[in-house]
C-alpha positions in Angstrom: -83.0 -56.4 25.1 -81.2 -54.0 27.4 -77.7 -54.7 26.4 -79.0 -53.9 22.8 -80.4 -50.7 23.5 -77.3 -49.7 25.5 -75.0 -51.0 22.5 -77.7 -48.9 19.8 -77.0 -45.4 22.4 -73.3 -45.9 22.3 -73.6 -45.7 18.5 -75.7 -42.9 18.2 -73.2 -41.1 20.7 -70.1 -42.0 18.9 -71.9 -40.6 15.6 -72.8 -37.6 17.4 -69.4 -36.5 18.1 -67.8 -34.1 15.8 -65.1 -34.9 13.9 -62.4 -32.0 11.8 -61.1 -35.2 9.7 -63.2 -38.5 9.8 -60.2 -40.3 7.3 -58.5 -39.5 10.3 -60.5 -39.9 12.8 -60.8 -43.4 11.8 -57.6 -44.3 12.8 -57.0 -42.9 15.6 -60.0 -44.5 17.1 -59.0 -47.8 15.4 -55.5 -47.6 17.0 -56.8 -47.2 20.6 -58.6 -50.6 20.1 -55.4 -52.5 18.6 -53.6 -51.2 21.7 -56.3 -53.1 24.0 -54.6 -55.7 25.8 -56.7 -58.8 26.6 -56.0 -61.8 28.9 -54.1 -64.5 26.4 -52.2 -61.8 24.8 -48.3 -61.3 26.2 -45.2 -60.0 25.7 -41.8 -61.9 25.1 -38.7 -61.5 27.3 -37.2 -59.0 24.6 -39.9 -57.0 24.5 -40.0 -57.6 20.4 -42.8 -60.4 19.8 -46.5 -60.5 20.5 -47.2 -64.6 22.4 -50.0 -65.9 23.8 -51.6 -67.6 26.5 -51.7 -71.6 25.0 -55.0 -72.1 25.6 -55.1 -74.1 22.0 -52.7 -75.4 20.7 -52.8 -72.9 17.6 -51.8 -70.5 20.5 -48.9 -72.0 22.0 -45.9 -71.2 18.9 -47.6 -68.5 17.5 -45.5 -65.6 18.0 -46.3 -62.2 15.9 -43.4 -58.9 16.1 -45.1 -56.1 18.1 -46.1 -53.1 15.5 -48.5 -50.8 17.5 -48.0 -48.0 15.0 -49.8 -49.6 12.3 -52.8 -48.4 11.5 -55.7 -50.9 12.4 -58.5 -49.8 9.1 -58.9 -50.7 5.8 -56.8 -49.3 3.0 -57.8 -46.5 0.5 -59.5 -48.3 -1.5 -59.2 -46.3 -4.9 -55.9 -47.3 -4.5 -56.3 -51.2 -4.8 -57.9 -53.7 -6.6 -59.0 -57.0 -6.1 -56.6 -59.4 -6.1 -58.4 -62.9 -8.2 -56.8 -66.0 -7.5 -55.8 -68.8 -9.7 -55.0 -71.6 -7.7 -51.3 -71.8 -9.3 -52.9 -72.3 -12.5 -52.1 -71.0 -16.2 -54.8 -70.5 -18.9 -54.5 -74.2 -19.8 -55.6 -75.1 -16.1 -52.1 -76.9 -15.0 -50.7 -76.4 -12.0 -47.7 -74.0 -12.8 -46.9 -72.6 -8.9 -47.3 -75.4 -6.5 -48.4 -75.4 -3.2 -50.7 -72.5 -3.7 -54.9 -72.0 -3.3 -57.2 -70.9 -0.9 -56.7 -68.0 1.6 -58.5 -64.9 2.6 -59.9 -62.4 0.1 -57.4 -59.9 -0.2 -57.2 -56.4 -2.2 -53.8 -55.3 -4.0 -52.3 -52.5 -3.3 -50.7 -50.2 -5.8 -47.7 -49.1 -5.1 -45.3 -46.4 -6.4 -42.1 -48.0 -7.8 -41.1 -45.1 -9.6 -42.2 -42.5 -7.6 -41.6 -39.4 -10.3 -43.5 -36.7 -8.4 -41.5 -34.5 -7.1 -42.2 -32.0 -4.1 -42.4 -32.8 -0.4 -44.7 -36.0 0.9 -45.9 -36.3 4.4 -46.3 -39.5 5.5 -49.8 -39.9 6.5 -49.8 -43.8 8.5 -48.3 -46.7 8.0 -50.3 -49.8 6.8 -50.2 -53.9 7.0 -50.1 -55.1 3.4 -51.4 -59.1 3.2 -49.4 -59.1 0.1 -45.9 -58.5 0.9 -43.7 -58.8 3.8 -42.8 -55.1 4.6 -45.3 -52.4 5.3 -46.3 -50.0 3.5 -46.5 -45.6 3.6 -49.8 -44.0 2.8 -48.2 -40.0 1.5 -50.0 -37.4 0.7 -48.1 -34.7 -1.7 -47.9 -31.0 0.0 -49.8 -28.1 -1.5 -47.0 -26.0 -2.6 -47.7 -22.0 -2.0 -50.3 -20.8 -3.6 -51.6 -23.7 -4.8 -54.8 -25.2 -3.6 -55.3 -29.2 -2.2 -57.7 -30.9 -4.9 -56.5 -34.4 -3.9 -59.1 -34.2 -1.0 -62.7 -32.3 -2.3 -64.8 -30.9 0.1 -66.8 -33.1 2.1 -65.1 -36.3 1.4 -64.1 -38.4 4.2 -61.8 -40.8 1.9 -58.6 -39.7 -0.5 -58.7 -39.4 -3.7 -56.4 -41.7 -6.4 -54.6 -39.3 -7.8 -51.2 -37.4 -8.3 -51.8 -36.4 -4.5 -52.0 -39.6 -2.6 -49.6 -42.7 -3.1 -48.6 -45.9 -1.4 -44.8 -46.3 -1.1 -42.4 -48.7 0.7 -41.9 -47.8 4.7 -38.7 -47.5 5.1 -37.5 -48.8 9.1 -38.3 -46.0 11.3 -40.8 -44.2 9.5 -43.6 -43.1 11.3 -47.0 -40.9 10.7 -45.3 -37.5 10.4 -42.6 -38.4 8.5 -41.6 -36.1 5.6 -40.0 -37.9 2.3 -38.9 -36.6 -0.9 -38.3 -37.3 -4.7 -35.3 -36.2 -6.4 -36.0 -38.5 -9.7 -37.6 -35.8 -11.9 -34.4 -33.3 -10.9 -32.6 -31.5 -8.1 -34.3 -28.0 -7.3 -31.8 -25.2 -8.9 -32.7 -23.2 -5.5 -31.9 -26.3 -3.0 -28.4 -25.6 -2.1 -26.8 -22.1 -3.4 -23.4 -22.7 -4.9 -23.5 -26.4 -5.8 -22.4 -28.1 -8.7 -23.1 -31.8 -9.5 -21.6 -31.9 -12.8 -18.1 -33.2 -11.2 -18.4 -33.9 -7.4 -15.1 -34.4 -6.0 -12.9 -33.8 -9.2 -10.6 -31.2 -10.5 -10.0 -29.8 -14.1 -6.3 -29.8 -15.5 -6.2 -26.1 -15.9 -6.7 -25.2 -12.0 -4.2 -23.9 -10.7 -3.2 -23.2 -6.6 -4.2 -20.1 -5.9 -5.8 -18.7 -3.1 -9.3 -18.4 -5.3 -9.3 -22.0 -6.5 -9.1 -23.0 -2.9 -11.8 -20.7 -2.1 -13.9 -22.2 -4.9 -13.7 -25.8 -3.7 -13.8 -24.8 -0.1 -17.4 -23.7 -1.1 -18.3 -26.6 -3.6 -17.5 -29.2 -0.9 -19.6 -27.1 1.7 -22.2 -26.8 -0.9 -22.2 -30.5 -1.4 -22.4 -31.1 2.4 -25.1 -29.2 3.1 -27.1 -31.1 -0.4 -26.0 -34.3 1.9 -27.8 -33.7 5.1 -30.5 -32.4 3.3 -31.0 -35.0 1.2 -29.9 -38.1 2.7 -32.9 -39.0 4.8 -34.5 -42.6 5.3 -37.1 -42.9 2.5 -35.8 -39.9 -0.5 -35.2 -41.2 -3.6 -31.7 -40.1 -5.2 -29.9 -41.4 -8.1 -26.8 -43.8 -7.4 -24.4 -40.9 -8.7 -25.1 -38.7 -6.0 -25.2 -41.1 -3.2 -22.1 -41.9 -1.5 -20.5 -45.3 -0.6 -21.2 -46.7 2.7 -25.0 -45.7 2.5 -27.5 -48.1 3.0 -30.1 -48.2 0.4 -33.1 -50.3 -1.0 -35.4 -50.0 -3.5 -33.0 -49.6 -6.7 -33.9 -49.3 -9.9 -31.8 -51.1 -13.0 -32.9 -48.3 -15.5 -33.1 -44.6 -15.2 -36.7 -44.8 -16.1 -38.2 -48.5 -14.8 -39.2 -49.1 -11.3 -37.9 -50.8 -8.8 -36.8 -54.1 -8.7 -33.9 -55.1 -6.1 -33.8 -55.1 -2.2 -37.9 -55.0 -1.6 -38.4 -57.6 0.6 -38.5 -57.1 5.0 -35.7 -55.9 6.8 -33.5 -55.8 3.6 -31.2 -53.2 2.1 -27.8 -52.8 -0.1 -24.8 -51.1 0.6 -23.1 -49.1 -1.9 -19.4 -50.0 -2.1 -17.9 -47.4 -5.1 -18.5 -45.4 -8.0 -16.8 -45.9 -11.2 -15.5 -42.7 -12.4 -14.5 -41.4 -16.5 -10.5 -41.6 -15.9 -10.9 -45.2 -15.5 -11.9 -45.6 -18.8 -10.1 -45.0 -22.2 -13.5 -43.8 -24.2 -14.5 -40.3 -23.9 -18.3 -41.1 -23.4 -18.5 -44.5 -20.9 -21.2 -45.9 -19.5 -20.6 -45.2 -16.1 -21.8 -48.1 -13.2 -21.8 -48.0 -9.5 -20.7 -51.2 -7.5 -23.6 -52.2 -4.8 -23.9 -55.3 -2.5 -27.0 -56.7 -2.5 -28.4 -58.5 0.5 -27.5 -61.9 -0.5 -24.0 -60.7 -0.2 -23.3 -60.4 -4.4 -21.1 -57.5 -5.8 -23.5 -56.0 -8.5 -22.6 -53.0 -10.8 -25.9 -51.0 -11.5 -25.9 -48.1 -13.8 -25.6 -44.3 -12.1 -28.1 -43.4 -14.3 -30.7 -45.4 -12.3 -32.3 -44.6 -8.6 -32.4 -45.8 -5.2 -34.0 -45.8 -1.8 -32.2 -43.8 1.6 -32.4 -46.6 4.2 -33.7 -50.3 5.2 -37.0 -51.9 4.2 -39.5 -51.8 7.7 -40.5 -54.6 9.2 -37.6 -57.0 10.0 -38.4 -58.6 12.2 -40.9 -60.9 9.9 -38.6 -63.9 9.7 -39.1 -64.3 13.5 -42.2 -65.3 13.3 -43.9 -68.1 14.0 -47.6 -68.9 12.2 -48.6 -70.7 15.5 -50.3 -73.9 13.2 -51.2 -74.6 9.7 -54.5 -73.0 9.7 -52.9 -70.3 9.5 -50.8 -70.6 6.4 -53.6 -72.1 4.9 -55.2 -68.4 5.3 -52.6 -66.6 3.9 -53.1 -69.2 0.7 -50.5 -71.9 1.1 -51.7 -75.2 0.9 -49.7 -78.5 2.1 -46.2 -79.5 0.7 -45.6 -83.3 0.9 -42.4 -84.6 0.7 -41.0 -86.2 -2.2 -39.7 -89.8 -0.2 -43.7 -90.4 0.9 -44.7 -89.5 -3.1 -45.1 -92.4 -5.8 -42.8 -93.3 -8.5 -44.1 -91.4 -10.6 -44.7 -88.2 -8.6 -41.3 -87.4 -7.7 -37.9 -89.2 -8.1 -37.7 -90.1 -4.4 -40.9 -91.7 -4.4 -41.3 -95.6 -4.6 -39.5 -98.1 -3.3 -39.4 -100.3 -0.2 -39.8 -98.3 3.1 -37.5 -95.0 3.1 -35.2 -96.4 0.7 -33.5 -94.0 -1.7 -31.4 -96.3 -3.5 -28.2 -94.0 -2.5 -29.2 -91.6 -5.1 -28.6 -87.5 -4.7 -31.2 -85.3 -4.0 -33.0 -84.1 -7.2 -36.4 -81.8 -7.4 -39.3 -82.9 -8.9 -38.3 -81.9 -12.2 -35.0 -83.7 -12.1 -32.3 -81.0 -11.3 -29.9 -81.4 -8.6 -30.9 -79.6 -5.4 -28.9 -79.1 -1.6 -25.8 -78.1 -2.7 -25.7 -78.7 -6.7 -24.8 -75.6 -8.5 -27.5 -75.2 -11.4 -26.7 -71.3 -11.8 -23.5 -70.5 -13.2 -23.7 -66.2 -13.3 -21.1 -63.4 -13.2 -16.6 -64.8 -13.7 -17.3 -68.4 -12.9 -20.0 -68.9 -15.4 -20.3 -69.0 -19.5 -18.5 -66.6 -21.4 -20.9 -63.4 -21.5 -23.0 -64.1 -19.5 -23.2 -61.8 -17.2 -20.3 -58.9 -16.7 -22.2 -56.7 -14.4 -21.6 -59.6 -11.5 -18.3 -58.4 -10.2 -18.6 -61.1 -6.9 -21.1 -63.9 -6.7 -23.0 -64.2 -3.4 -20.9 -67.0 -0.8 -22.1 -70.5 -0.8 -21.6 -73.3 0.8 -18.0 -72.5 3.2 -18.2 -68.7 3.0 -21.7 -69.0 3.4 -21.1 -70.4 7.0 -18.1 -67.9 7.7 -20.2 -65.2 7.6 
């Protein structure tokens, strides 16, 4: 009875207090519990993993990457939706995705591929998403000068979905405070005095050697250094033409308009390797590409027209991890995988027989293609004629694969 009315007091205290922003305030006070260290929890020699204390032995492998900045609340929930499961099921009721059913209730969140508003973005937290492997940016636009904030009306504790809050890919790095930026709708005419992005980097036929044509690309390539440092910053968005090679990127586009489709995944980027320029092409008007290696290691040309991420996806340290014990991959909806030797005949190809005997035959998936080492995708120079010239190097296998 006591320890109730003690626990009802702190309650009515803790509401008591004043708060200036209780969407705020929320995770600030959530953050101070995350932080709480209790007895089973430790830290690994590195410094970089979360263990525990193997009192079960659920506890003994698990092993989680330390992320104190995340923010411990729930997300804005205007900007989600409920996420129904199907069990790996189509609309006929067969099992389509194996392996899948179960797991917590979860809530998707909606994320800005495209990310077409302009203007300045403060990065507000960063946030656990149960549906991907990175983490992701709440951003809230900046009121531009003489402009009013509607995003947030008076007396509302939670953001409004809208044109002035968005969930975006963390880039590795960023932190609550962070500023990011979107060049895709244009560069600002007033960003950088004197530049000219028409022809970075080339000369026309009729310059000559004076003293004023020196001058003038003196200032074009100072011009173009200063658009460099102010716009080459982990998380702005900048069209491939204007990003130079040996930046690391993620996030790119395959269209000027779609959203993003490559390098989304933890810890991942590209690298940009060159651009493809008009004097290397006999046609007046070409359809200009820009080579990028992916993070499988393949040599992809993607148009200039389309856009791209500054930096590497957060969160890469998620392959380190270790779920501890199959409850726990049975939360995050996964349920068992048996192997094809201990199946029937008629379940798999391995299955049958007389003890572990495979009567000497390769390995094949269940649907019958070759698997381990077969080649069943024949893109880019070594495959069918046409069928697919924007793959300038296929990513190594097999040998190169172990030289890296």
């Amino acid at each position: 009875m006591f320890a109730t009315l003690r626990r009802c007091a702190q309650v009515v205290s803790t509401a008591s207090k004043p708060t200036t922003n209780p969407f705020l305030a929320r995770a600030t006070t959530s953050s101070k519990t995350s932080r709480r260290k209790t007895p089973l929890t430790r830290v690994s020699v590195d410094g970089l993993f979360q263990t525990y204390k193997p009192v079960t032995p659920g506890l003994r492998h698990l092993k989680r990457p330390l992320n104190p900045h995340l923010y411990a609340g729930r997300p804005v929930r205007l900007l989600t939706y409920p996420l129904r499961k199907t069990g790996g099921r189509n609309n006929t009721g067969r099992i389509t995705v194996r392996h899948r059913g179960g797991g917590h209730r979860q809530r998707i969140r909606i994320v800005d591929w495209k990310r077409e508003e302009g203007g300045i973005w403060d990065v507000v937290r960063i946030e656990y998403d149960p549906g991907r492997s990175a983490h992701l940016a709440l951003i809230k636009r900046r009121p531009t000068q003489g402009v009013a904030d509607l995003s947030t009306p008076a007396g509302s504790e939670q953001p409004q979905a809208g044109p002035g809050w968005a969930y975006i890919l963390a880039t590795e790095g960023m932190r609550a405070g962070d500023s990011v930026q979107s060049f895709r709708s244009g560069i600002p005419p007033d960003l950088v005095p004197g530049l000219n992005l028409s022809a970075p980097g080339t000369k026309s036929k009729s310059q000559s050697n004076s003293s004023d044509d020196e001058d003038a690309d003196t200032s074009s390539s100072l011009a173009l250094g200063i658009f460099r440092a102010l716009t080459l910053k982990s998380g702005n968005v900048l069209p491939l033409a204007l990003i130079p090679p040996g930046t690391v990127v993620h996030n790119l586009t395959l269209t000027a308009t779609g959203p993003a489709r490559l390098v989304r995944s933890a810890g991942t980027s590209a690298l940009v390797v060159a651009h493809e320029t008009a004097d290397q092409f006999p046609s007046p008007d070409p359809t200009l590409y820009t080579q990028v290696r992916l993070a499988s290691g393949e040599i992809r040309r993607i148009l200039q027209t389309a856009f791209a991420t500054i930096g590497t996806v957060s969160n890469p340290l998620w392959k380190n991890r270790s779920l501890g014990k199959a409850g726990r991959s049975r939360w995050l909806g996964w349920r068992p995988a048996v192997r094809g030797v201990a199946m029937n005949a008629k379940d798999h190809p391995h299955g049958g027989g007389r003890g572990k005997g495979k009567s000497n035959k390769h390995p094949v998936s269940i649907w019958g293609w070759g698997t381990k080492g077969t080649r069943t995708r024949k893109p880019g120079p070594k495959g069918p004629k046409n069928s697919n010239k924007l793959v300038i190097k296929e990513r190594p296998r097999g040998v190169d694969r172990r030289k890296i």
